[in-house]
C-alpha positions as CSV (number, residue, x, y, z in Angstrom):
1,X,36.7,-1.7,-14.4
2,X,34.7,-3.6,-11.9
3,X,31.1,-4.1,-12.2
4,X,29.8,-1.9,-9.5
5,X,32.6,0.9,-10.7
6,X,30.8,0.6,-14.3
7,X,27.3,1.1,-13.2
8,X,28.0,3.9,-11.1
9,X,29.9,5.7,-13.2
10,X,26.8,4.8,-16.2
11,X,24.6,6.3,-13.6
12,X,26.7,9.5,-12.6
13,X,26.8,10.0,-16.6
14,X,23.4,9.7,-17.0
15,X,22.5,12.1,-13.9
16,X,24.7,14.6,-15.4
17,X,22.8,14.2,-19.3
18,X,19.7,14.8,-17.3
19,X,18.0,11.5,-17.0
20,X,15.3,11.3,-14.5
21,X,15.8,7.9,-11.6
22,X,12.8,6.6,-13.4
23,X,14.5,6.2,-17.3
24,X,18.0,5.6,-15.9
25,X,16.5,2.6,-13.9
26,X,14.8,1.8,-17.2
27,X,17.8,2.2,-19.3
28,X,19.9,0.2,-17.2
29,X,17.7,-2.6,-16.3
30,X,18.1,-1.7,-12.3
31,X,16.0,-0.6,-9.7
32,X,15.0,3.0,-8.5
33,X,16.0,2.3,-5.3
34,X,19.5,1.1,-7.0
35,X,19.9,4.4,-8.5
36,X,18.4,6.6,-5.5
37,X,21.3,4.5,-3.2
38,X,23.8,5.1,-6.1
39,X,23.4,8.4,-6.6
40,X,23.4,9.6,-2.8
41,X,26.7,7.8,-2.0
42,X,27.9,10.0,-5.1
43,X,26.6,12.8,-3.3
44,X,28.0,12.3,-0.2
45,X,31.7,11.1,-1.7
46,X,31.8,14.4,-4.0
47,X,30.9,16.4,-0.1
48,X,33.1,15.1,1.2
49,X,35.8,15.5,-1.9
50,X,35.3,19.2,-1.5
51,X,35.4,19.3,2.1
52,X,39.2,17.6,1.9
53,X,40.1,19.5,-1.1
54,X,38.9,23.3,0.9
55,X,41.1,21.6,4.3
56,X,44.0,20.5,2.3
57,X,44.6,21.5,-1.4
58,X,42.7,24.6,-1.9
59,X,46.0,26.8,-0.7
60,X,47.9,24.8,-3.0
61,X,46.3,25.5,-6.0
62,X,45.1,28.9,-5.4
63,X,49.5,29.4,-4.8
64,X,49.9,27.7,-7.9
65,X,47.6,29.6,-10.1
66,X,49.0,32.6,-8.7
67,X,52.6,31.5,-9.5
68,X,51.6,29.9,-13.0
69,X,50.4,34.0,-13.3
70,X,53.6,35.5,-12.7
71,X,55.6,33.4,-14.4
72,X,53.6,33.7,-17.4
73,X,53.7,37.6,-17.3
74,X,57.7,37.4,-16.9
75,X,58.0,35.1,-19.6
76,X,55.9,38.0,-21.7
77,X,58.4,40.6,-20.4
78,X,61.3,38.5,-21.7
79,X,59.8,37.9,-25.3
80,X,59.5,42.1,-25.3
81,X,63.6,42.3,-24.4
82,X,63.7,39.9,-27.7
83,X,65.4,42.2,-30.5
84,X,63.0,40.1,-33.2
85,X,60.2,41.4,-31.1
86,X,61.6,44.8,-30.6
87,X,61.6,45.9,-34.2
88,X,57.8,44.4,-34.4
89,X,55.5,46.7,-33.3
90,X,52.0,44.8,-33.7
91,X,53.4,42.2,-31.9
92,X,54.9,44.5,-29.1
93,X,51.7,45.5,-28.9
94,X,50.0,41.9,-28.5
95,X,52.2,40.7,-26.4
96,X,51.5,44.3,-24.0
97,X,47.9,43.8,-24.3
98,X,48.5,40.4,-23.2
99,X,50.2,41.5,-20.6
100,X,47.6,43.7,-19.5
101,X,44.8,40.8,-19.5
102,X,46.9,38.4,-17.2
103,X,47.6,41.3,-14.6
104,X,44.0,42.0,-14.7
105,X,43.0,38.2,-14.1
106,X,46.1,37.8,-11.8
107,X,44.7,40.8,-9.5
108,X,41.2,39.3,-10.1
109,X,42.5,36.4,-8.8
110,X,44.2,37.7,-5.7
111,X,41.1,39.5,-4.7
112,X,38.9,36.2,-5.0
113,X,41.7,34.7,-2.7
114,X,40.9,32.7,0.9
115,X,41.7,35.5,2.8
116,X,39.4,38.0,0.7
117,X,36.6,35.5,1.4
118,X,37.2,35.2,5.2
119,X,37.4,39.2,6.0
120,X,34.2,39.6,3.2
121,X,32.0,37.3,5.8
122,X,33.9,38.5,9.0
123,X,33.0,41.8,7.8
124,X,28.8,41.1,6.7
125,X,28.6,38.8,9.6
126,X,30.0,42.1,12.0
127,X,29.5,45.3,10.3
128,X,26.2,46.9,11.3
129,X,26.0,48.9,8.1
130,X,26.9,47.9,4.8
131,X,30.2,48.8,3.8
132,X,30.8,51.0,0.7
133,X,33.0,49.6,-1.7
134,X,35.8,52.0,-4.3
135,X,35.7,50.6,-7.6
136,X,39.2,51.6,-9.4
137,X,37.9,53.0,-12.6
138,X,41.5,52.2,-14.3
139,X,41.0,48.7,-13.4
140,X,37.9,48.1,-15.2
141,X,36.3,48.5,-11.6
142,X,37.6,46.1,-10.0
């Protein structure tokens, strides 16, 4: 690791473990202005980060998480077909409750999703009342 690399990343850790400029400068033998410089091309690196990642990955992932979901609730499904499994009610009954906590977090999920998020402000920036939302009582109100 390069010099420059080093002392950034000793500054970014520092920020983060709640240093002030003032005892990081201190600490490190550096300038304020060093640190102020530092710490606002961080800023402006970790913006733009998230501005690529919401353009370009974000879909990805949120896909991914959804498929890692499913899979993981068939792969439950299967172990419940096992005849081990079959004659073993307390773990039929883990592996169901199981079940029941990823469909909850799967449909959690799915509701938190990039199109959710665009109607939610379409609709707050459009609607001239406020809009009444059903809570499902069976799904823990979601």
């Amino acid at each position: 690791m390069k010099g420059k690399e080093k002392l950034r990343l000793s500054i970014q850790e520092l920020t983060f473990a709640g240093y002030t400029q003032n005892k990081i400068a201190e600490k490190l033998g550096i300038s304020t202005s060093t640190i102020s410089r530092t710490l606002n091309k961080l800023r402006k690196e970790s913006n733009q980060w998230l501005t690529n990642l919401a353009q370009r990955d974000y879909a990805n992932i949120y896909r991914e998480s959804l498929e890692g979901y499913r899979q993981d609730m068939m792969h439950l499904n299967e172990l419940l077909e096992d005849e081990s499994i079959k004659k073993n009610v307390k773990l039929q009954l883990q592996i169901r409750r199981e079940i029941t906590h990823i469909r909850s977090q799967y449909l959690t999920y799915l509701l938190q999703g990039p199109m959710v998020w665009s109607m939610s402000i379409f609709v707050k920036k459009n609607s001239p009342q406020s809009i009444i939302e059903p809570k499902m009582e069976a799904l823990e109100g979601i």
